[in-house]
C-alpha angles and dihedrals in degrees: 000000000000104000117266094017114157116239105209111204114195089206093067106108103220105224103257114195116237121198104263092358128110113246113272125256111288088208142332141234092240095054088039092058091046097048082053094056097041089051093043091234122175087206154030120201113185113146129168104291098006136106123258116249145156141207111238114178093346098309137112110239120175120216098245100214102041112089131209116312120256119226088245090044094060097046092055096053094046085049100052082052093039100041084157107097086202087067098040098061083037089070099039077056108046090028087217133059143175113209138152119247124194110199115212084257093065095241106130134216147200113215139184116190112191142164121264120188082324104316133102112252118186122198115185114190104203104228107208109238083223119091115211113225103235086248090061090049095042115237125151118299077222107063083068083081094060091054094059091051122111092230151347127099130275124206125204109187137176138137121274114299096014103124096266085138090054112044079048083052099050095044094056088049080054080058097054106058103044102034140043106223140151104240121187115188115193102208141189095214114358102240101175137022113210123220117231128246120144096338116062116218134212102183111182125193119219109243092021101049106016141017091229154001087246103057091034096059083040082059097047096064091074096046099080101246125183092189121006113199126204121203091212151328110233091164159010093280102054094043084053088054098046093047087048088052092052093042080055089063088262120144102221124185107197135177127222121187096226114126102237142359095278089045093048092054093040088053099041076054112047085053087084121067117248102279098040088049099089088043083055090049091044094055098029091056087046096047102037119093098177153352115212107184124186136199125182125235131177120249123243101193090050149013107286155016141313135198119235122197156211133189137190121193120216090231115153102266084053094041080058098050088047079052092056115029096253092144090146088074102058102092090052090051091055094043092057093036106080096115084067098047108262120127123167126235102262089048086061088045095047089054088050090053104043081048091041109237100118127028118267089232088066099045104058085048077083099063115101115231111252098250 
């Protein structure tokens, strides 16, 4: 679908003004929810004063016969998917606000309803009620080992919207079905409830079940966890937490919103003030297993999009360029780690396009540039 195309959707009721009579609803939630799913959309954008859109394929598209959002019209909207008044003054206060949203239909939502220059803006990302296996979305047949270990930490890491919540998704549901294990997520919101089969599952929701991912994950160390799975670090804190938890004998997956495997470590990093920094490198390279970074393209032998992937495994020679700062060798080490297991970006790419399914332009956008 051409970017910024307008879908027009005959069920939209246009406002019509009535002598003495308020103008009618633009559009509800109801018929919002439904357009998005008829049009396959990832996401729905409507804020006060704004026009109503969604991203199909990747694309912005606007609804053609829907106008600009009343203030009314949008609370309504956010209270009919935040019927909790908590959480409702939660978000006046805090002006911003992450919560799940299950729609009559059963389709569920993570949403994040936030203040714009004033005026209340709302984004739902539609979580698909299907899980992909990990072989459907393509990652390594390798990363199947680090799930069956005892403890380390695994990193799952992408930019914003690239399918992070997924791939962690698909591999608990990995879990699952081979092992029966006690898995507690720590989530900010909650997108999908597993169903148990050989694994049991204690999913919390920042803000509902806990204060914090840090207390939370300090929690978790006398719940007898087998895997604990944190939704995101966003700080120091939290990283602190995570390390402590590993240090404990836990096996943690975690996600990180960095773009690729050189950006994740110079970020993990960059959290610790100059003369703590080498202490940090010393225990993150001791305690990591794995860093599985993702990054979305669009597909040229079908509608949609794929994930590509890079890994870098946390063998000794790259435990010892993590020591000692040598990030500018870890491209060569992945290049010349596939026998472990580690492959870089452009390496996945380059095996789509040779077998067609993304373009080769894309592709070589991939290939770093010989400094």
């Amino acid at each position: 679908m051409p970017e910024n195309q307008l879908i027009n959707t005959n069920h939209v009721v246009d406002a019509q003004e009535t002598l003495g009579q308020p103008l009618a609803p633009k559009i509800t939630l109801d018929q919002l929810v439904n357009i998005a799913i008829e049009q396959d959309a990832s996401d729905i954008h409507f804020s006060e004063g704004g026009k109503v859109a969604l991203r199909v394929g990747g694309k912005f598209v606007f609804i053609e016969n829907v106008d600009h959002l009343s203030q009314t019209e949008v609370q309504v909207m956010i209270d009919q998917m935040l019927p909790d008044e908590a959480q409702q003054k939660r978000l006046r206060s805090l002006r911003e606000l992450d919560f799940s949203y299950v729609h009559g239909t059963g389709v569920s939502f993570r949403v994040n309803a936030f203040y714009a220059q004033g005026y209340l803006s709302v984004v739902m990302r539609m979580i698909s009620k299907h899980v992909p296996t990990m072989q459907e979305l393509g990652i390594p047949e390798g990363m199947k080992q680090f799930l069956s270990l005892r403890e380390g930490l695994i990193l799952v890491t992408g930019t914003t919207g690239s399918g992070k919540s997924t791939t962690i998704q698909s591999m608990l549901e990995h879990v699952n079905k081979k092992f029966s294990h006690h898995v507690i997520t720590i989530e900010n919101p909650i997108e999908h409830v597993f169903k148990e089969e050989k694994s049991i599952f204690s999913q919390r929701e920042l803000g509902k079940d806990t204060l914090s991912f840090a207390s939370a994950i300090h929690a978790a160390s006398r719940e007898d966890p087998n895997i604990v799975v944190v939704s995101e670090i966003r700080d120091k804190e939290t990283l602190n937490a995570v390390l402590a938890l590993v240090e404990m004998g836990h096996l943690v997956i975690a996600a990180l919103t960095t773009k690729n495997v050189h950006q994740t470590i110079e970020h993990i990093i960059s959290m610790y003030p100059h003369q703590e920094q080498q202490i940090m490198q010393d225990r993150f390279s001791e305690n990591l297993l794995v860093i599985l970074s993702q990054d979305l393209l669009d597909r040229v032998d079908q509608v949609g999009r794929m994930a590509i992937f890079e890994t870098l495994v946390a063998t000794n020679g790259v435990k010892n360029i993590i020591k000692h700062g040598m990030l500018n060798q870890l491209r060569t080490a992945m290049e010349s780690g596939q026998a472990q297991g580690m492959m870089t970006m452009d390496q996945y790419a380059g095996e789509l396009a040779r077998r067609g399914y993304v373009s080769r332009e894309d592709a070589l956008s991939y290939i770093k540039p010989v400094e």
